[in-house]
Structure formats: structure tokens, C-alpha cells
MDAnalysis code that builds the backbone (N, CA, C; Angstrom):
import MDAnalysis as mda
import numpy as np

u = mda.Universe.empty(486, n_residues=162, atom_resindex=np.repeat(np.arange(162), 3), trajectory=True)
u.add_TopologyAttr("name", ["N", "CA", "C"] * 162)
u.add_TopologyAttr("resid", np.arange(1, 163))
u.add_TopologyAttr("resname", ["UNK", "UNK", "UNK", "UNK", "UNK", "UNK", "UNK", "UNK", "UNK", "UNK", "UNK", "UNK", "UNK", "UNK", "UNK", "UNK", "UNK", "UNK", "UNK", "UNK", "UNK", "UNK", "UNK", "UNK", "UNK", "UNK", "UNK", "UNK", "UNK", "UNK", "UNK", "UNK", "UNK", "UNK", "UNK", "UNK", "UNK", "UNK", "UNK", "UNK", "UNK", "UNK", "UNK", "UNK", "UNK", "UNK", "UNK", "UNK", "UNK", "UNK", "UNK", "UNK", "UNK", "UNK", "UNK", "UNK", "UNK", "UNK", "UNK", "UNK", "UNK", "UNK", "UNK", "UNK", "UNK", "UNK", "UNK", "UNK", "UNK", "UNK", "UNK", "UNK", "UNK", "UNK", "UNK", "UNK", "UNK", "UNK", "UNK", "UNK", "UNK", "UNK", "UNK", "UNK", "UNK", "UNK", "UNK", "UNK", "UNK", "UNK", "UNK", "UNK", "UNK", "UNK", "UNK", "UNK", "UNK", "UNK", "UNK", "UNK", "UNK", "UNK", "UNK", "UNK", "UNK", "UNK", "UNK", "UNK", "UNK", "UNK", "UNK", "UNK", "UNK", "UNK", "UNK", "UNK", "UNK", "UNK", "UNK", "UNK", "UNK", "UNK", "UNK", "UNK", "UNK", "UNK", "UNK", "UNK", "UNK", "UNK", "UNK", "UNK", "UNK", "UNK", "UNK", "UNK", "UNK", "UNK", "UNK", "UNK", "UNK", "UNK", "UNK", "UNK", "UNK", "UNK", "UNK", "UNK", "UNK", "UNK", "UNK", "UNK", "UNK", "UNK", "UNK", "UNK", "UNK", "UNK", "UNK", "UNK", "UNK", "UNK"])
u.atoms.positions = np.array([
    [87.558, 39.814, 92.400],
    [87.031, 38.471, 92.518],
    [85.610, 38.518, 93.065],
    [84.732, 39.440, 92.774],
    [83.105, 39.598, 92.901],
    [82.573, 38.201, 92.448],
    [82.133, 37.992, 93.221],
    [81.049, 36.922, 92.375],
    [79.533, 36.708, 93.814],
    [78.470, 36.446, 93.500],
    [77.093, 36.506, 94.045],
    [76.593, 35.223, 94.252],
    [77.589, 34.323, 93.861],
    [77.222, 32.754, 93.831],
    [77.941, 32.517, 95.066],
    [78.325, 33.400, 96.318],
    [78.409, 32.628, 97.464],
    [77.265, 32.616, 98.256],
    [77.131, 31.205, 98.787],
    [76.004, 30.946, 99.881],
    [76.723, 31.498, 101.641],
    [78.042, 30.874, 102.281],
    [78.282, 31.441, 103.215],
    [80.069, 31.104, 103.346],
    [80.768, 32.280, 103.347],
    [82.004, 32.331, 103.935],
    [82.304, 32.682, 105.228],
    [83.428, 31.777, 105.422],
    [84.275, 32.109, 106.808],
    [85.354, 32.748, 106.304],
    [85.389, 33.386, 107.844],
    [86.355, 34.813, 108.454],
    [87.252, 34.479, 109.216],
    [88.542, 33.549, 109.352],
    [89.170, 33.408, 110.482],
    [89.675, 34.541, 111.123],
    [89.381, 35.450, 112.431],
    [90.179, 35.753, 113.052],
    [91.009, 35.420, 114.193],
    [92.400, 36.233, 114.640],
    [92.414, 36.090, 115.622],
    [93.412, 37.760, 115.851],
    [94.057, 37.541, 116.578],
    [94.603, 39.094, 117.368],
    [95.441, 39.123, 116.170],
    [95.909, 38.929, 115.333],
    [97.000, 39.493, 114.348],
    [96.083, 40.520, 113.448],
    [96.966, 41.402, 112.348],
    [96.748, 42.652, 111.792],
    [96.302, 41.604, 110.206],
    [97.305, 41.128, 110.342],
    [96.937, 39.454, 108.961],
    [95.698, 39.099, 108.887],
    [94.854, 38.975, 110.073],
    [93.509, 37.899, 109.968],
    [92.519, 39.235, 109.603],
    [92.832, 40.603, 109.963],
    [92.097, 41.754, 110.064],
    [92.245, 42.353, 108.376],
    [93.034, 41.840, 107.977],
    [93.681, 42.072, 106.816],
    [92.538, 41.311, 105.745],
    [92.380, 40.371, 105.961],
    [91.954, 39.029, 105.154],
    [90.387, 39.536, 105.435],
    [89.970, 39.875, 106.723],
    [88.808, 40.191, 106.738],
    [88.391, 41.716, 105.718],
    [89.089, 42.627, 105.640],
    [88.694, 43.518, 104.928],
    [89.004, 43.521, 103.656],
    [89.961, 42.394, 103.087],
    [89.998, 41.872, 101.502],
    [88.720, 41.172, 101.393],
    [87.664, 40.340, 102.101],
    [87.137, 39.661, 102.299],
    [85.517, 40.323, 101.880],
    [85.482, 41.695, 102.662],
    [84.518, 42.728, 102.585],
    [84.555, 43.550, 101.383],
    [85.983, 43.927, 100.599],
    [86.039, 44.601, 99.693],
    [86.263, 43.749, 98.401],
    [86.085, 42.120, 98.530],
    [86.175, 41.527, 97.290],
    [85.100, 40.316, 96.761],
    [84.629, 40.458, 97.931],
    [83.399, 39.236, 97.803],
    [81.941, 39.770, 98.040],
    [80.818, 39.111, 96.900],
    [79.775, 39.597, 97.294],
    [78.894, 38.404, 97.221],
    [78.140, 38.094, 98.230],
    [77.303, 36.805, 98.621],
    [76.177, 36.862, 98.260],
    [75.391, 35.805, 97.902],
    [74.078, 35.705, 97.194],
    [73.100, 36.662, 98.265],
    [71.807, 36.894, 97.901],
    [71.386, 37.918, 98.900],
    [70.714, 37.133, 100.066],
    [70.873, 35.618, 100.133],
    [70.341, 35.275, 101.211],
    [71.970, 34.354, 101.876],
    [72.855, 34.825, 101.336],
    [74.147, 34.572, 102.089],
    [74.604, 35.405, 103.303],
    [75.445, 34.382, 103.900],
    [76.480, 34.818, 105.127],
    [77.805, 34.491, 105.259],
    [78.120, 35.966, 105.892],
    [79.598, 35.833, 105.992],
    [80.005, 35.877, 107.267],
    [80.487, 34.779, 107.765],
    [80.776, 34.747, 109.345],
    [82.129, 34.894, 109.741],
    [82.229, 35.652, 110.866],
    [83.698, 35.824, 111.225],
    [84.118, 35.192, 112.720],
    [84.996, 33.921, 112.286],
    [84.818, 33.459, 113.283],
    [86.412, 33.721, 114.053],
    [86.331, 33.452, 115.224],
    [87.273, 33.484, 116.664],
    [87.427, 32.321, 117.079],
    [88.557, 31.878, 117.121],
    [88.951, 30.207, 117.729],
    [89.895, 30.814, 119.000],
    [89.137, 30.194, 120.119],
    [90.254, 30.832, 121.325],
    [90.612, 29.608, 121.681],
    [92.197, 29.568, 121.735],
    [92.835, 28.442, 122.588],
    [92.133, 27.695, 123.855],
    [92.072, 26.436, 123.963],
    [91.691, 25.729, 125.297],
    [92.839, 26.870, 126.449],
    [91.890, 26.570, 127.818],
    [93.147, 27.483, 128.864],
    [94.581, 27.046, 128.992],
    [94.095, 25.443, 128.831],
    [95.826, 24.995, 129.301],
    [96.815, 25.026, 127.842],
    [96.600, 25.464, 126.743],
    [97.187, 25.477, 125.377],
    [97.550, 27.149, 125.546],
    [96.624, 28.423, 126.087],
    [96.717, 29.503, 125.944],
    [98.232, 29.750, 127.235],
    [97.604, 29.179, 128.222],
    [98.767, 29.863, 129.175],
    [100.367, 28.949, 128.685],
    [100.318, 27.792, 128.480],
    [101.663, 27.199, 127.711],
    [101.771, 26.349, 128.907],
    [101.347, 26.124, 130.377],
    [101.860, 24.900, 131.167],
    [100.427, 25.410, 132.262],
    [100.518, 24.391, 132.715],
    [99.886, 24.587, 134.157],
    [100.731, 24.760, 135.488],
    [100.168, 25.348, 136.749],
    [100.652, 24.910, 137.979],
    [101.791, 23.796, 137.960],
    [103.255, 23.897, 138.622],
    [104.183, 22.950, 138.410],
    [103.500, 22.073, 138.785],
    [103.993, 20.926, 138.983],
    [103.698, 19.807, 140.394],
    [104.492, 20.210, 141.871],
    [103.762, 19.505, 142.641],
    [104.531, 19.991, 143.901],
    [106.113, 18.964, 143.639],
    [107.007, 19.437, 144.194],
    [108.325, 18.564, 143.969],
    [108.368, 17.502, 145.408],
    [109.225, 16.258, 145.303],
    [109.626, 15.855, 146.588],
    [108.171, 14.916, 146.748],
    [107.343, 14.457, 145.988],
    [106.586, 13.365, 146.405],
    [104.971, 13.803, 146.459],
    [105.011, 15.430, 145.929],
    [103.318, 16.084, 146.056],
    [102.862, 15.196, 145.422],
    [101.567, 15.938, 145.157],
    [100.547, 15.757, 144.730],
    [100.781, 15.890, 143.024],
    [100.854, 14.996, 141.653],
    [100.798, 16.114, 140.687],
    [99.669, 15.683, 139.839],
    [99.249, 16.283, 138.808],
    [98.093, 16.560, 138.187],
    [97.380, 17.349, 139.231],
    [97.751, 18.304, 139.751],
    [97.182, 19.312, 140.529],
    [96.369, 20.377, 139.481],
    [94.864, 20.523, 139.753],
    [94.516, 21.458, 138.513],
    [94.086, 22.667, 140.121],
    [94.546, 23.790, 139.771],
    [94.224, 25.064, 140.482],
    [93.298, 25.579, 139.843],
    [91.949, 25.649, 140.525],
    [90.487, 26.108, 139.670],
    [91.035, 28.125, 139.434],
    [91.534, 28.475, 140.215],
    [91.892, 29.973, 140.072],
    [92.525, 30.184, 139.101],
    [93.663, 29.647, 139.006],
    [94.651, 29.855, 138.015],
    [93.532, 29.118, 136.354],
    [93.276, 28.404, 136.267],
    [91.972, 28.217, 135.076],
    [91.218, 29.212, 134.915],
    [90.302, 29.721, 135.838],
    [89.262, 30.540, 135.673],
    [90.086, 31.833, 135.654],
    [91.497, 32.340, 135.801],
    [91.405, 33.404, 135.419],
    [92.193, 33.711, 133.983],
    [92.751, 32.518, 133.550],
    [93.249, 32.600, 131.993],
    [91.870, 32.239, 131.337],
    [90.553, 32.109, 131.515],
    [89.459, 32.001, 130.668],
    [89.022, 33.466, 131.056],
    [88.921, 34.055, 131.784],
    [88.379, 35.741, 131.717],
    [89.368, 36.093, 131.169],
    [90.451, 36.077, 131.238],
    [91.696, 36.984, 130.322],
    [91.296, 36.392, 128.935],
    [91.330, 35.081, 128.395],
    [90.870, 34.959, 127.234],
    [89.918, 35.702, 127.063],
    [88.187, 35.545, 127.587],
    [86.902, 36.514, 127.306],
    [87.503, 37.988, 126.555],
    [88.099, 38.593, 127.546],
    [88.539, 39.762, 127.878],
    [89.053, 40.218, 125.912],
    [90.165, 38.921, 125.815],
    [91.018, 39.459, 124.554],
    [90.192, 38.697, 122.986],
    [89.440, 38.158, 123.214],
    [88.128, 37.447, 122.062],
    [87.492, 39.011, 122.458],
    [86.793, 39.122, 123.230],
    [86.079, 40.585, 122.809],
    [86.528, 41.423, 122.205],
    [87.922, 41.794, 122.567],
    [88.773, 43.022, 122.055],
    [88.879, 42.555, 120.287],
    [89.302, 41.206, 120.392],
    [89.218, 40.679, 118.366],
    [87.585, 41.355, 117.936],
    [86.787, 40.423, 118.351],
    [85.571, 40.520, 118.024],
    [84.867, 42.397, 117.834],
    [85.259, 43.127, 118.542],
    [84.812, 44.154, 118.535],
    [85.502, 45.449, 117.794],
    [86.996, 44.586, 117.281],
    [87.906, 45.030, 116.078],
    [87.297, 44.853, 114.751],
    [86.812, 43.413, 115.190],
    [86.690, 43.222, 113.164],
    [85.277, 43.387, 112.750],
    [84.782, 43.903, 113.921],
    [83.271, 44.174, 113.856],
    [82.626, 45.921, 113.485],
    [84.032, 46.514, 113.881],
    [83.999, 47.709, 114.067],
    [84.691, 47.932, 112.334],
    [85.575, 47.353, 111.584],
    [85.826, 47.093, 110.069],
    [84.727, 46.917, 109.600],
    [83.798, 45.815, 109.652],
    [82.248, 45.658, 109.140],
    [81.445, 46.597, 108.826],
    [81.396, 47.065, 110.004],
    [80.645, 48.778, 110.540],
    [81.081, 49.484, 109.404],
    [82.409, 50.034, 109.221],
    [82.717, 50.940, 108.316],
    [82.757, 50.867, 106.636],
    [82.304, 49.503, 106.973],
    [82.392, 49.120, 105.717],
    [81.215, 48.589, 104.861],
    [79.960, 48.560, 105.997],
    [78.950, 49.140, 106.105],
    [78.200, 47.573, 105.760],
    [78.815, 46.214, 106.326],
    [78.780, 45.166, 105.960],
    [78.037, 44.458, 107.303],
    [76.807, 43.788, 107.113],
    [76.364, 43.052, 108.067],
    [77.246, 41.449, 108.069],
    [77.558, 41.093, 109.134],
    [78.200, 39.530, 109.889],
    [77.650, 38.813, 110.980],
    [78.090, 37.918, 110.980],
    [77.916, 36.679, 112.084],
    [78.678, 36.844, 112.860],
    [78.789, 36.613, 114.049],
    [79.915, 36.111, 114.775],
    [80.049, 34.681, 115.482],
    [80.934, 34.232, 115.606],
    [80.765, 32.427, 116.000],
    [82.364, 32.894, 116.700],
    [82.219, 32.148, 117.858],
    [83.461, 32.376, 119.048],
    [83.209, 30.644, 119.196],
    [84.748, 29.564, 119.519],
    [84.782, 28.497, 119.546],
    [85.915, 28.421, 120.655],
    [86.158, 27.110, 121.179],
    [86.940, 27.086, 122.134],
    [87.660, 25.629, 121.458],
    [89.144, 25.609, 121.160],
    [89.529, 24.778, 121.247],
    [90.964, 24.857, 119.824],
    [91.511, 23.442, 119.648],
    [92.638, 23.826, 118.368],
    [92.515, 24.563, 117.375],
    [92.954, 26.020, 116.801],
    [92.454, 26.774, 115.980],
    [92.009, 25.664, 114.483],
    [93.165, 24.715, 114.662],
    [93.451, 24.252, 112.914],
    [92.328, 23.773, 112.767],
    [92.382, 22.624, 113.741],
    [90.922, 21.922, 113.919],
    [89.768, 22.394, 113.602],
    [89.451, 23.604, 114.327],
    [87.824, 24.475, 114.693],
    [87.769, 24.690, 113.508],
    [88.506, 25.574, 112.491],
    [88.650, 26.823, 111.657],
    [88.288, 25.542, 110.542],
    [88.856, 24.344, 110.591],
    [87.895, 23.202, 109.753],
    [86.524, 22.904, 109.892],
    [86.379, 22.421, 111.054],
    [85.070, 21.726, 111.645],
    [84.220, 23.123, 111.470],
    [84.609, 23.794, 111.639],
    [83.272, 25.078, 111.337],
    [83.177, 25.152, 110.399],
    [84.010, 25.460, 109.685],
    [83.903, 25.866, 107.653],
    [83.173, 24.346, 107.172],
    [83.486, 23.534, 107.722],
    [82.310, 22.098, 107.044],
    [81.445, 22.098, 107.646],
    [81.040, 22.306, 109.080],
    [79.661, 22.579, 109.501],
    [78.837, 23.425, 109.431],
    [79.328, 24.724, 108.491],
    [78.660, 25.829, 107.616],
    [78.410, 25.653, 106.713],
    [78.711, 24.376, 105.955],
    [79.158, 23.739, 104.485],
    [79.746, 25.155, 103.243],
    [80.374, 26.025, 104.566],
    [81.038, 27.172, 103.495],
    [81.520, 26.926, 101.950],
    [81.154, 28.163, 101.188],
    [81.934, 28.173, 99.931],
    [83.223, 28.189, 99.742],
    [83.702, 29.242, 100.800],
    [85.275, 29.613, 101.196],
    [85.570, 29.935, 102.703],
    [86.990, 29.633, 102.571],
    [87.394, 29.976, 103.976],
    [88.247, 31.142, 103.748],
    [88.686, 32.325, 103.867],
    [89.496, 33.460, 104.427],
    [90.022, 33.559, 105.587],
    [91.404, 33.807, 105.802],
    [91.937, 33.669, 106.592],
    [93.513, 34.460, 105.836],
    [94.252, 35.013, 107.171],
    [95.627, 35.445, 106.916],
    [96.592, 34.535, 107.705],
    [98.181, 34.992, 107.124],
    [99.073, 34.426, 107.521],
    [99.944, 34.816, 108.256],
    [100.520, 34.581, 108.774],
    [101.516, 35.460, 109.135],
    [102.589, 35.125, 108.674],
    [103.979, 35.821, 108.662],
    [105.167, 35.670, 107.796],
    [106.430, 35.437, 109.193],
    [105.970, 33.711, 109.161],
    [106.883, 33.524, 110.822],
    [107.871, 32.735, 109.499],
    [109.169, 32.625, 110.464],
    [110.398, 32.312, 109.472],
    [109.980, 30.536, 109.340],
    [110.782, 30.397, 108.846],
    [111.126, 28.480, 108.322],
    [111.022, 27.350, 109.472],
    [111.729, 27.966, 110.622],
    [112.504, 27.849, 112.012],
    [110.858, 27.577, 112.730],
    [110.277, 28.262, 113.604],
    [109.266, 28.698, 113.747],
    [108.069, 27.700, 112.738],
    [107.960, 28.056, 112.153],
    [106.601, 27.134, 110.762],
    [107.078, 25.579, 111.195],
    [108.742, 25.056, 111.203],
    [108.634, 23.604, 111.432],
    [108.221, 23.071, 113.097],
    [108.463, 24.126, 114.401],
    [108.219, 23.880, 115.368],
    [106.900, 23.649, 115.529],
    [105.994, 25.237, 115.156],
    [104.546, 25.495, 115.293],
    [103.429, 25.241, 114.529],
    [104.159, 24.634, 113.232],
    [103.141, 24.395, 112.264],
    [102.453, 25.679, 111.388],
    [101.445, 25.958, 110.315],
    [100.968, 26.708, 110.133],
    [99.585, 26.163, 110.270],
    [99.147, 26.990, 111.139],
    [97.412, 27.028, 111.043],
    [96.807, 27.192, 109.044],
    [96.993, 27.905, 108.467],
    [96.664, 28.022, 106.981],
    [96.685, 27.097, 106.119],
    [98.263, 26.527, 106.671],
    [98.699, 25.583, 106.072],
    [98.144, 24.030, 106.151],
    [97.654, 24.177, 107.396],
    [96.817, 22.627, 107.463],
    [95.474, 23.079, 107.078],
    [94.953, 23.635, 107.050],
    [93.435, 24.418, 106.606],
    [93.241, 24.309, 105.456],
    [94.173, 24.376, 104.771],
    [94.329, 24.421, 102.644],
    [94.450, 22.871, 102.555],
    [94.860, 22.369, 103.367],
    [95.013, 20.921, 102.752],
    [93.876, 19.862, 104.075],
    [92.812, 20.640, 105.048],
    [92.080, 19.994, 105.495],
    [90.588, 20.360, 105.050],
    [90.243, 21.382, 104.974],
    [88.967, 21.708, 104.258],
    [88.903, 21.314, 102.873],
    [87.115, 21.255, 102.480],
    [86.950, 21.102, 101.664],
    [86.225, 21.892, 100.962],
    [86.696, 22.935, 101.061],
    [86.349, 24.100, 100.058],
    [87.331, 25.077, 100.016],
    [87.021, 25.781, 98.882],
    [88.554, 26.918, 98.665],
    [88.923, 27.420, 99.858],
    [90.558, 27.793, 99.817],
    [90.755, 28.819, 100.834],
    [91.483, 29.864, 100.372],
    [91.286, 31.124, 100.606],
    [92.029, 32.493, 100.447],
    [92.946, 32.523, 101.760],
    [94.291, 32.887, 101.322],
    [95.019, 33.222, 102.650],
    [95.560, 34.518, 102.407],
    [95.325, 35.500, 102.759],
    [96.261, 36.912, 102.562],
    [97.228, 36.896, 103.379],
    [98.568, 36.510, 102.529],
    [100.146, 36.784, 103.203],
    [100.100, 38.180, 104.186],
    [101.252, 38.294, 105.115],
    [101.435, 38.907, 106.029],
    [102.749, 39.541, 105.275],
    [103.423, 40.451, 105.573],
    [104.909, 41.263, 105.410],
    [105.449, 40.897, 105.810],
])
């Protein structure tokens, strides 16, 4: 699927082998006009979406909406920490593959971002992988891909997962 008539594609990654997957179908099947870009972008969860709850409330009449600045600031360095480790994965694929990229790191709902960026790039395509979570799972969590194909407005490639 070569073609030279792209102006700029997105790269969704994130820590799965799927999004790393999609990125090197991505490198070995697409070739962009010579003043094109291919950006690989990183959507890191808000802190309170990444850790799954905050600080309880105190019980018995506390205080609640208690925000603990520690407990925040250290699930955003643990995030830093694991966006670098992506970023310096799929960068290090590039490398070998002897492919210059962008990188764009975002903070907030993947489904959301992985839209709002691909239209504020006015991308040709979006790339991105899936993962192969059961039926069970997909109706709880939704699919990120799955709202992406039917929220953007430009093609999307998804490379299935095993």
C-alpha cells in the first residue's frame, strides 16, 4: 500500500506490542510526499484515570474531595517515566528502520486525543493497533480503535492483535 500522496500520518502509540506493530507496518508500507510527516503520537492517561481512584475519603464525617498533591505528582513521574520508555521504543524501530518522525506526547482521553490530533494535523491517515480483548471486556472498556474509525475524519488502519 505505497503511495507518495501522503501529506502527514499519525502513529498511535501506547505500551502494547499492537501499537508497535502498527507502527512498523506503518514504516514498511507507507511512503509520504517528500515534504510529509509521520508523527507518532503518545496519549497518556489524565493521573486520576491512570491510577483508577484517588485517596479514599476520610470515613465518619472527614473531609472528602481530599486531593493529596503527593500521591498526584507521583503517578505523573511514573507516567513521565513509562511515555519515555514508549517513546524511546518506537523511536528506536524508526532508527532501524532508518525512518525520520515526530513525536507529540498529549495528556488526556486516548479516544478523544488520538481524534483531536489526527484533525488538528488535518492527517491523511490514522494507524493505530488493537488489541484482541474478549467481547466481555470491549462492552465494559470500549475500544479506543473502535471509536477512532467512526470519529475521525480520515482513513484509519488498525493492525489486529493475536
Amino acid at each position: 500500500m505505497a503511495t507518495g500522496n501522503l501529506a502527514s500520518v499519525v502513529v498511535s502509540v501506547d505500551g502494547s506490542e499492537e501499537s508497535m506493530n502498527a507502527l512498523r507496518w506503518a514504516l514498511d508500507n507507507l511512503r509520504l510526499r517528500p515534504d510529509g510527516e509521520l508523527v507518532v503520537l503518545h496519549v497518556q492517561p489524565p493521573p486520576n484515570i491512570a491510577a483508577g481512584l484517588n485517596p479514599a475519603s476520610i470515613p465518619f464525617g472527614g473531609p472528602s474531595g481530599l486531593e493529596v498533591p503527593a500521591f498526584t505528582q507521583a503517578i505523573e513521574a511514573h507516567q513521565r517515566r513509562i511515555t519515555k520508555a514508549i517513546l524511546e521504543h518506537a523511536l528506536k524501530i524508526c532508527f532501524e528502520k532508518n525512518v525520520e518522525v515526530k513525536t507529540e506526547v498529549i495528556v488526556g482521553d486516548p479516544k478523544e486525543k488520538i481524534c483531536e490530533v489526527t484533525a488538528n494535523r488535518n492527517a491523511d491517515l490514522l494507524v493505530m493497533g488493537c488489541r484482541a480483548i474478549g467481547p466481555l471486556k470491549r462492552m465494559f472498556l470500549g475500544s479506543v480503535s473502535n471509536y477512532c474509525i467512526n470519529h475521525v475524519g480520515c482513513p484509519v488502519v488498525v493492525i489486529k492483535g493475536t
